[in-house]
BAROZA-543006 format. One record per residue (C-alpha): residue in three letters; x, y, z. Coordinates in pm, 1 decimal, padded with zeros to 6 digits, always signed. Layout:
BEGIN
LOKE   res          X          Y          Z
LOKE   ALA          X          Y          Z
...
END
This chain:
BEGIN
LOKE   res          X          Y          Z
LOKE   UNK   +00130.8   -00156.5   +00352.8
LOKE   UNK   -00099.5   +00049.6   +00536.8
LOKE   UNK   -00481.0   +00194.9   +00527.5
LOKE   UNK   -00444.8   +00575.1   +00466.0
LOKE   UNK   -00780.5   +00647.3   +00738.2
LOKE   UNK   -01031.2   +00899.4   +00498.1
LOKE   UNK   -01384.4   +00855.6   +00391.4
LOKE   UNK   -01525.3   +00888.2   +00030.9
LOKE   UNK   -01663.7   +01265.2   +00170.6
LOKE   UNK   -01303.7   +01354.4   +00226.5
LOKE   UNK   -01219.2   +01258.8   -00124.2
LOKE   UNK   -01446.8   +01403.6   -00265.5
LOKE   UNK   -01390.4   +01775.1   -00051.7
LOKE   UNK   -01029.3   +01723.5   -00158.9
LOKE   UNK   -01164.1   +01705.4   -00503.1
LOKE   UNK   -01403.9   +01991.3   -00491.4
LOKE   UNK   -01123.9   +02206.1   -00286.9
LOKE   UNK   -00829.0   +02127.9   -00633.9
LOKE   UNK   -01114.3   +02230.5   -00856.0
LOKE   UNK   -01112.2   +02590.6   -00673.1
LOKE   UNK   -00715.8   +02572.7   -00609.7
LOKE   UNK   -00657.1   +02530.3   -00984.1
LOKE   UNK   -00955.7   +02722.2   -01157.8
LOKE   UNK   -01136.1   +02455.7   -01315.1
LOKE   UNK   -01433.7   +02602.7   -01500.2
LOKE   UNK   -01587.2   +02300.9   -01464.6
LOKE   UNK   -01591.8   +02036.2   -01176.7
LOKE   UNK   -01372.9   +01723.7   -01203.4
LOKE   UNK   -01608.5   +01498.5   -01059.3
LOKE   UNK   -01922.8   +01670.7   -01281.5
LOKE   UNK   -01654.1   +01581.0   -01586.7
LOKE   UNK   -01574.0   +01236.5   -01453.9
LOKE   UNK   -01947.8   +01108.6   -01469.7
LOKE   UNK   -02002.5   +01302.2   -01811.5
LOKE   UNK   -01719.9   +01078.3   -01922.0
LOKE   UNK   -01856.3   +00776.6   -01794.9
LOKE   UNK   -02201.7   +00852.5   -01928.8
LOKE   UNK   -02037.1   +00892.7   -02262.3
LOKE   UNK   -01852.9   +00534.0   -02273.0
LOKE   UNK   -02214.8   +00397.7   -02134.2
LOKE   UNK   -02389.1   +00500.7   -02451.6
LOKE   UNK   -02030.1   +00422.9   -02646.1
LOKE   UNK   -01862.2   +00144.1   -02532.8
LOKE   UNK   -01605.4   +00159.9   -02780.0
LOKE   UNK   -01571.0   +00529.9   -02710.3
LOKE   UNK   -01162.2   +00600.9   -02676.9
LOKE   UNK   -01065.8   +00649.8   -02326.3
LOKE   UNK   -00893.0   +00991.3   -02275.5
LOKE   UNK   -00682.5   +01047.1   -01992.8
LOKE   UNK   -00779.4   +01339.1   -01726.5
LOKE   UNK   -00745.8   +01112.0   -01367.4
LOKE   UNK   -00356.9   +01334.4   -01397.4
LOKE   UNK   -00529.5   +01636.3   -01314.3
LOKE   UNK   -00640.0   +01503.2   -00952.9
LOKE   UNK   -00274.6   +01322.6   -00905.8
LOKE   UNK   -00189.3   +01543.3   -00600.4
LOKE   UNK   -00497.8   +01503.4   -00426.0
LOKE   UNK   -00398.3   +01122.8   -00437.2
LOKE   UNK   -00026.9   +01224.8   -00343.9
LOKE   UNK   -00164.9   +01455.9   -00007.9
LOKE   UNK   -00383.0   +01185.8   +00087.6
LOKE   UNK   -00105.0   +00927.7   +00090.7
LOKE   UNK   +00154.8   +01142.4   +00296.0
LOKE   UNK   +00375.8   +01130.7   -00025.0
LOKE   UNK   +00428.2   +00783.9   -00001.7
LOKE   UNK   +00337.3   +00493.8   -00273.5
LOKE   UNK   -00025.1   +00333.1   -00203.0
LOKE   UNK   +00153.2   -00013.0   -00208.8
LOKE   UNK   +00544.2   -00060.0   -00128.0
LOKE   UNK   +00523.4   +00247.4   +00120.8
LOKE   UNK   +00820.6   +00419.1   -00058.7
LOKE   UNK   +00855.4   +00809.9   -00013.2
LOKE   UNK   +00853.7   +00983.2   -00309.1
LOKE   UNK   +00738.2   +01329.4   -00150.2
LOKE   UNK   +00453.4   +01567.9   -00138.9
LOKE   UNK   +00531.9   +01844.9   -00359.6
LOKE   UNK   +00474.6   +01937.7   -00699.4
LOKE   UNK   +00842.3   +01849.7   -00815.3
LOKE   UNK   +00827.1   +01483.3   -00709.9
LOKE   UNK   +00491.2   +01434.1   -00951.4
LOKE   UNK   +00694.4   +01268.8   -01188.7
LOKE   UNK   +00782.8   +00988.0   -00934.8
LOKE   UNK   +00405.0   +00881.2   -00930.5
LOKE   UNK   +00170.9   +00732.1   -01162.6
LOKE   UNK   -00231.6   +00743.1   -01105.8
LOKE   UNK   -00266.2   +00411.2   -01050.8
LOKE   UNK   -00583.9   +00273.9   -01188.0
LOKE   UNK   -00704.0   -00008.7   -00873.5
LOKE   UNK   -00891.6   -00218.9   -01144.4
LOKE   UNK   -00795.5   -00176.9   -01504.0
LOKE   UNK   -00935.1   +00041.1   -01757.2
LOKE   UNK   -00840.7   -00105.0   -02122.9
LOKE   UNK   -00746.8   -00518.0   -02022.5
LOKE   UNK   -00730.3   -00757.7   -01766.6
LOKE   UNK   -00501.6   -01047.5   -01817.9
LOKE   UNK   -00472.8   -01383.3   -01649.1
LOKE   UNK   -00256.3   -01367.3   -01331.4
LOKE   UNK   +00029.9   -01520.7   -01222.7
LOKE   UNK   +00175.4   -01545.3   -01596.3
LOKE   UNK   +00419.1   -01841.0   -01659.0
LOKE   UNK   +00732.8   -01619.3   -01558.7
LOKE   UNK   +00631.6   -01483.7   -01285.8
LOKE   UNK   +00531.7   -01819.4   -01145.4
LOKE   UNK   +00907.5   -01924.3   -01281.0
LOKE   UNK   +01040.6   -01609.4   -01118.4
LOKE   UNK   +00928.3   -01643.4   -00756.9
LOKE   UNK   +00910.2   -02008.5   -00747.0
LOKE   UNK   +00523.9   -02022.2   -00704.7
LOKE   UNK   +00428.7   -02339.7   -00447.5
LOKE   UNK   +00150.5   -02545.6   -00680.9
LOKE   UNK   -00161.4   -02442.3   -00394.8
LOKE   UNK   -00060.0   -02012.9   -00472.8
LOKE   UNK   -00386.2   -01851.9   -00564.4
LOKE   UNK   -00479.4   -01835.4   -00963.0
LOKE   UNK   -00695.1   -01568.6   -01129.7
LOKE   UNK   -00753.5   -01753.4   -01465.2
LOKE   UNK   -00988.5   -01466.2   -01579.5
LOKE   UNK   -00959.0   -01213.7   -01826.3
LOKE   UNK   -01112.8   -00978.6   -02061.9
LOKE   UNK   -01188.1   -00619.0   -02200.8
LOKE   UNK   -01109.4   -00394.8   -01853.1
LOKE   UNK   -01317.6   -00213.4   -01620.5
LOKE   UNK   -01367.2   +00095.9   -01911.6
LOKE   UNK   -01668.6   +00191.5   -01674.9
LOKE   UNK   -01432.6   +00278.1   -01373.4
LOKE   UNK   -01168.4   +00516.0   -01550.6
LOKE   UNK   -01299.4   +00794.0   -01397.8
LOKE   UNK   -01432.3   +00638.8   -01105.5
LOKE   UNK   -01217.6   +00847.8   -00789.4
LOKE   UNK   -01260.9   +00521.9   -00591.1
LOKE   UNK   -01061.8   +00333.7   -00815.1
LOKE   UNK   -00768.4   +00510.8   -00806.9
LOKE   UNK   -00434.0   +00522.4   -00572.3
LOKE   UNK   -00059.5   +00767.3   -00636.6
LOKE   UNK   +00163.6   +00447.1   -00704.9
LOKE   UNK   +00548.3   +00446.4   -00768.5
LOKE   UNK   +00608.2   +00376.4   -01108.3
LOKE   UNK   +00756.7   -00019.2   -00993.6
LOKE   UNK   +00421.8   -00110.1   -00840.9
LOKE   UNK   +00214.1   +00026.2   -01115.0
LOKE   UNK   +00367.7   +00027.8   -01453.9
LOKE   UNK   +00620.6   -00225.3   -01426.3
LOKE   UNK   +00412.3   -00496.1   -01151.3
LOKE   UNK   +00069.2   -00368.4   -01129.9
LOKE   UNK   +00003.1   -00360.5   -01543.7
LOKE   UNK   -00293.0   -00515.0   -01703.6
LOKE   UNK   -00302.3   -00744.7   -01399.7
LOKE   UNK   -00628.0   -00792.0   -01149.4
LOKE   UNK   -00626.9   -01107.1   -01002.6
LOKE   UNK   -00934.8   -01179.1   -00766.1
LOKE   UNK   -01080.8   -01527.5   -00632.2
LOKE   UNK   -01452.6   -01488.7   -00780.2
LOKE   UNK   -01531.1   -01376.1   -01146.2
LOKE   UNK   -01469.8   -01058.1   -01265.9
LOKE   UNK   -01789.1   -00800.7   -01353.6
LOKE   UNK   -01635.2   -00595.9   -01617.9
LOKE   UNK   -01967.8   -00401.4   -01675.5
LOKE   UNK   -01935.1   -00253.4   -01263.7
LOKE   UNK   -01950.1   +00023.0   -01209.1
LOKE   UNK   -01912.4   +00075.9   -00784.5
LOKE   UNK   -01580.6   -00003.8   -00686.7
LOKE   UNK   -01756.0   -00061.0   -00299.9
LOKE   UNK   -02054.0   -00353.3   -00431.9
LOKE   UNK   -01772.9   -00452.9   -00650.3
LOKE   UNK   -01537.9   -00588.0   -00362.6
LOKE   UNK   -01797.9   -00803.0   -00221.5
LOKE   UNK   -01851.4   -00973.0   -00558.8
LOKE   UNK   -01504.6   -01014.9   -00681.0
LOKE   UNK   -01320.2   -01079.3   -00352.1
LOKE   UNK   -00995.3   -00941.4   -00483.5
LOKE   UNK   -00658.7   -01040.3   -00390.5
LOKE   UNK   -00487.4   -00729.7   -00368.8
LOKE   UNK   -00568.0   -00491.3   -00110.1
LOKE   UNK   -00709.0   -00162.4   -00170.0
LOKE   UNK   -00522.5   +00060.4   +00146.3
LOKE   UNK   -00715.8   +00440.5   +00079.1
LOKE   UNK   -01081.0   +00485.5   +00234.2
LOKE   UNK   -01297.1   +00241.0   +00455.1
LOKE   UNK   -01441.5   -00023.0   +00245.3
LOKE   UNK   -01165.7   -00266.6   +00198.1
LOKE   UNK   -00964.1   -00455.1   +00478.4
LOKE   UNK   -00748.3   -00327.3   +00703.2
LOKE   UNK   -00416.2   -00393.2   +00484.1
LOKE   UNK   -00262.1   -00467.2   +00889.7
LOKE   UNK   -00494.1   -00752.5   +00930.3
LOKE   UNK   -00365.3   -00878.1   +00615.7
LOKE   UNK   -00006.3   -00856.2   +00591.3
LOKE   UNK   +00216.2   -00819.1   +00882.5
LOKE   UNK   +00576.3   -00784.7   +00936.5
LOKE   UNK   +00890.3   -01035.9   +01079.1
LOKE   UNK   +01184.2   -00771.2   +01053.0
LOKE   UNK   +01188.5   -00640.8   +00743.2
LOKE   UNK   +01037.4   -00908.5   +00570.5
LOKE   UNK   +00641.4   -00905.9   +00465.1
LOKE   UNK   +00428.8   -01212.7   +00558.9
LOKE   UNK   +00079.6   -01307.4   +00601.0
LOKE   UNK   -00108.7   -01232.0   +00938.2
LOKE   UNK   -00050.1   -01483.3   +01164.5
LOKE   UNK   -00416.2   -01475.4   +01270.2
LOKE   UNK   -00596.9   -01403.6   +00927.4
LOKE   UNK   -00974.6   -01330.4   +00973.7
LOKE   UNK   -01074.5   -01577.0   +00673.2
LOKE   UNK   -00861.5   -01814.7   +00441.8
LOKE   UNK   -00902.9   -01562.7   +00171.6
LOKE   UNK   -00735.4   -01284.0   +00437.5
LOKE   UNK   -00427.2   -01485.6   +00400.3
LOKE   UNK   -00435.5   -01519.1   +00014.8
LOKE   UNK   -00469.2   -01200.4   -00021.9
LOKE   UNK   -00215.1   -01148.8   +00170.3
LOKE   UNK   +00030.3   -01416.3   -00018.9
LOKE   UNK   -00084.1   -01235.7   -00344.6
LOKE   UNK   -00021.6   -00914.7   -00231.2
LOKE   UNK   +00360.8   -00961.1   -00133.0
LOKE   UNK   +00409.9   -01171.3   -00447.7
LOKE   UNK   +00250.1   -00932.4   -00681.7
LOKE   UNK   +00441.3   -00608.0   -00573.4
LOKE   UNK   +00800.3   -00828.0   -00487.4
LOKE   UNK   +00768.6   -00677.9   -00142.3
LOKE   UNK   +01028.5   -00890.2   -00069.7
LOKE   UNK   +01184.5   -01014.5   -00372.9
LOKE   UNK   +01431.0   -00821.3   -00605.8
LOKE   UNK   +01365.2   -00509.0   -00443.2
LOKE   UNK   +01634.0   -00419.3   -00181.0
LOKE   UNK   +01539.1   -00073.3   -00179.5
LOKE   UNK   +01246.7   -00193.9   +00022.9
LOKE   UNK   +01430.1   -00397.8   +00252.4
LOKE   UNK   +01700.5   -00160.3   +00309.1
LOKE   UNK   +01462.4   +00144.7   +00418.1
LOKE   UNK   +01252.1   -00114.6   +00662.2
LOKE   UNK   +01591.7   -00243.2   +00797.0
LOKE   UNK   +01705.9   +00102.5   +00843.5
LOKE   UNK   +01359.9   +00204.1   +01012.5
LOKE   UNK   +01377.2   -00082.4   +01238.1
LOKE   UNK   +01771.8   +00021.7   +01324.0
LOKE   UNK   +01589.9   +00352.1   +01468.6
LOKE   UNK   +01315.3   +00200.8   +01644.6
LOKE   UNK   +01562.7   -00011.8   +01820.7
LOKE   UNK   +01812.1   +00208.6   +01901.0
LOKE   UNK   +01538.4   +00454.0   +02053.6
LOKE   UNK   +01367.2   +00141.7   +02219.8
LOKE   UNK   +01758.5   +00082.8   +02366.2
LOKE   UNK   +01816.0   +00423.9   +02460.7
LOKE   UNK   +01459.0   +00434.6   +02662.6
LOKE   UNK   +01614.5   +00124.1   +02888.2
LOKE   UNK   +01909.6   +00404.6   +02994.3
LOKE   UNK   +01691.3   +00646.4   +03082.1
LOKE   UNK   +01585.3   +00742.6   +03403.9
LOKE   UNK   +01421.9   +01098.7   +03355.7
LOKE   UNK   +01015.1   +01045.6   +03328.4
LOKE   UNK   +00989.1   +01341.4   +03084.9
LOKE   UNK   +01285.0   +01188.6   +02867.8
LOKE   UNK   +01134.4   +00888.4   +02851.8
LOKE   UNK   +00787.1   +01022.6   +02721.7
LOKE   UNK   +00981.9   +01235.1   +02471.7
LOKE   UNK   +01144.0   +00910.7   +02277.9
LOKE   UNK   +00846.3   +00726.2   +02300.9
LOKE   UNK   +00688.2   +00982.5   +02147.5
LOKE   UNK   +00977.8   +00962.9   +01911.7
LOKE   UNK   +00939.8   +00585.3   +01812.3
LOKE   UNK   +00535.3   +00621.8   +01766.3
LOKE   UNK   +00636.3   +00892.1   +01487.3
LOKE   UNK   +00833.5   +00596.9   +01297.6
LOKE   UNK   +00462.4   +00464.4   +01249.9
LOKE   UNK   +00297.5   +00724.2   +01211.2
LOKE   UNK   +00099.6   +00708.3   +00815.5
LOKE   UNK   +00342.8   +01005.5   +00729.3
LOKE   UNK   +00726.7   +00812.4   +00757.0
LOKE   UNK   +00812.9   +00579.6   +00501.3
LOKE   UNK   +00779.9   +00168.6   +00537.3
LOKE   UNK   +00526.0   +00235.7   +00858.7
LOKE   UNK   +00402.9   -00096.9   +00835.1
LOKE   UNK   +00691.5   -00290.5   +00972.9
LOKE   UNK   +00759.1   -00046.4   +01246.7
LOKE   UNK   +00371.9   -00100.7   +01355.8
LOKE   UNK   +00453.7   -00464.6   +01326.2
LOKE   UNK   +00711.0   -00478.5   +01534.0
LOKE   UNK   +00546.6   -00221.3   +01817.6
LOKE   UNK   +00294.8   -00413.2   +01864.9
LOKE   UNK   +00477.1   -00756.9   +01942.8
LOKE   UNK   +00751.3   -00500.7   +02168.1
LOKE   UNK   +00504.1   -00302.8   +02328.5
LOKE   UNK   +00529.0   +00023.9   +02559.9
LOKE   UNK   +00879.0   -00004.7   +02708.7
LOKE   UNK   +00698.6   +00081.3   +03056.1
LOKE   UNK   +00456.4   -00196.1   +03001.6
LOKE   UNK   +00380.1   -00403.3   +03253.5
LOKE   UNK   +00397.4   -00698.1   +03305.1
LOKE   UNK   +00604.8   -00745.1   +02982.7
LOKE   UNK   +00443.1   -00905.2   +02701.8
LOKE   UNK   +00599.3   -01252.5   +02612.4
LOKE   UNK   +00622.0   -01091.3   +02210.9
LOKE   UNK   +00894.0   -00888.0   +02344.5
LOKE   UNK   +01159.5   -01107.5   +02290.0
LOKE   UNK   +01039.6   -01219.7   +01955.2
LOKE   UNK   +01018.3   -00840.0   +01865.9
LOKE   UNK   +01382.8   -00777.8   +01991.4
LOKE   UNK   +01509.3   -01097.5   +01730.3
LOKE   UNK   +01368.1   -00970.0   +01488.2
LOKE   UNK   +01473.2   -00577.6   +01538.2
LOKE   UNK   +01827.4   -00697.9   +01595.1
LOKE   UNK   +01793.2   -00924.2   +01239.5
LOKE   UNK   +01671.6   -00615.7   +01045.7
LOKE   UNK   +02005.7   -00406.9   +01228.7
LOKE   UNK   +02253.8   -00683.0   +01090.7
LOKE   UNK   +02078.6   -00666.2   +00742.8
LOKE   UNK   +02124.9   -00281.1   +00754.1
LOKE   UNK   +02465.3   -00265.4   +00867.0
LOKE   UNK   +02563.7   -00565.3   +00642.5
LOKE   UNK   +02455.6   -00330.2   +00295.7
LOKE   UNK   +02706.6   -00070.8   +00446.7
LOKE   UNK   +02972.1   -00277.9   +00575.3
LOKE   UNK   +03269.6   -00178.7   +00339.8
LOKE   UNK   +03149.7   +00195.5   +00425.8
LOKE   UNK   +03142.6   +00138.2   +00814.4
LOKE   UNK   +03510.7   +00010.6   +00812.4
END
C-alpha cells in the first residue's frame, strides 16, 4: 500500500474539472452538501447513491490501481466495472470487527487488536469526497463490507473525515490525501510478503499495520497478490543484476532509471519494490549499505516464488 501524494484542493479541482467534462447542470460537490443537509434535518432520510458519478476522478487519482491491495485494474472508462467507490467509513452499518470466522480463518494470536463497536453507520459522510477511495471489488465488497474497526469509540454523528481520525484512531489506513499516515511508515515489505514497520512511530502504527494486512488478506488466500509482487521483484532484480555487468555510465543511469519506474505510484504492487529499494540502495552507493544483503535474500525469495507458480510452464 501506498499514499497517492494530492491535497483536498486537488480533489476538489478534479471534481469541479468532471463537472465541466460531463455537463453537470449542477455541481457535484454543491449536490453532495445539499444531500447531507437533507439527511441532517432527516436522519432516516434513504440514502441514494450518486458518489458513481465521481468514480473516475477516484480511478485518475489512483493511477488505475486499487486504493488498498495495489492491483491494476486500469484507467479508462472500460475497466469502471473493475472498481467499486469505496466508502472509507460506512454509510448504512458498522459491525464489530474481527467476526468469529475471520478470527478462525487467519488464526488470530489472542493480543490482535478488537473493535467491539458498532452501530447505525457514518450516514453523515456518504457524500463526504474525503471519505471515499476506487477499491477492487475483493477489498471492498467482499473484505471491506460493513466493517470499521478503530482503537477509540466510534462518532457516528461526524461529520469531518480529518477531526475524525484524531478521535477514532482507526486501524486501517486511509492512503489518498495528506491527513492520514504515511501507509510506508506503516506497513513495509520482506519479499513479497506484507509486515509491520520494523520501526513503527507509535504502538498503534504497528496495529494498524497488523489490521491492515489481516483485514484485506494481503497475504493470505490471495496469490494474485503475491504472484504480481514476486514477479515485480523478479524485474527489479534482474535490472539490479544487469546494472553489476555494466560498464557504460549512460547505461547504467538508463536502468536505474528503469528500476525507480517499478516504484513509481503508477506500476502495480509499488510498495514492495519501494521496500526493497530502500534496504538495496543505489547500486553505485557507496560505501554499501549493510541492508543490501538482506534486500538481495529477499529479492532472490520472491524470484523462486515466481518461478515456482510457472514451473510446469518453464520446463
Amino acid at each position: 500500500m501506498i499514499r497517492y501524494k494530492f491535497t483536498e484542493a486537488d480533489l476538489i479541482a478534479d471534481i469541479a474539472s468532471d463537472d465541466v467534462k460531463k455537463s453537470r447542470k449542477q455541481p457535484w460537490l454543491v449536490k453532495a452538501k445539499r444531500l447531507t443537509s437533507e439527511l441532517k434535518k432527516n436522519p432516516a432520510k434513504k440514502i441514494v447513491s450518486e458518489w458513481g458519478e465521481i468514480k473516475s476522478v477516484y480511478t485518475e487519482r489512483q493511477q488505475g490501481k486499487c486504493a488498498f491491495c495495489e492491483r491494476l485494474l486500469g484507467k479508462h472508462e472500460l475497466a469502471s466495472v473493475e472498481f467499486d467507490v469505496e466508502h472509507f467509513r460506512p454509510k448504512n452499518a458498522v459491525k464489530a470487527w474481527p467476526p468469529q470466522e475471520t478470527i478462525d480463518e487467519l488464526k488470530l494470536p489472542a493480543d490482535f487488536p478488537r473493535s467491539p463497536g458498532k452501530g447505525k453507520g457514518y450516514r453523515l459522510l456518504a457524500y463526504h469526497h474525503l471519505n471515499y477511495a476506487s477499491s477492487c471489488k475483493t477489498c471492498n465488497s467482499r473484505l471491506k463490507a460493513s466493517f470499521f474497526p478503530i482503537a477509540g469509540r466510534h462518532v457516528f454523528a461526524g461529520t469531518d473525515p480529518v477531526t475524525l481520525m484524531q478521535s477514532e484512531l482507526p486501524y486501517l489506513v486511509y492512503p489518498l490525501c495528506d491527513f492520514d499516515n504515511d501507509p510506508e511508515d506503516i506497513i513495509s515489505f520482506q519479499g513479497y510478503l506484507a509486515v509491520p514497520h520494523e520501526h513503527p512511530a507509535t504502538p498503534h502504527h504497528r496495529d494498524r499495520a497488523r489490521v491492515t494486512i489481516a483485514f484485506f488478506r494481503l497475504n493470505e488466500e490471495r496469490d494474485d497478490l503475491l504472484e504480481f509482487r514476486a514477479k515485480q521483484l523478479d524485474d527489479l532484480l534482474t535490472k539490479l543484476e544487469l546494472m553489476t555487468s555494466v560498464k557504460s555510465a549512460n547505461r547504467r543511469k538508463e536502468l536505474w532509471a528503469d528500476i525507480q519506474l517499478l516504484g513509481h505510484e503508477r506500476s502495480h504492487h509499488a510498495g514492495c519494490v519501494r521496500s526493497l529499494l530502500k534496504l538495496h540502495g543505489d547500486p553505485d552507493e557507496k560505501p554499501v549499505p549493510k541492508s543490501r544483503a538482506q534486500a538481495m535474500e529477499y529479492l532472490k525469495l520472491a524470484r523462486d516464488y515466481w518461478r515456482s507458480k510457472y514451473k510446469d510452464i518453464r520446463q
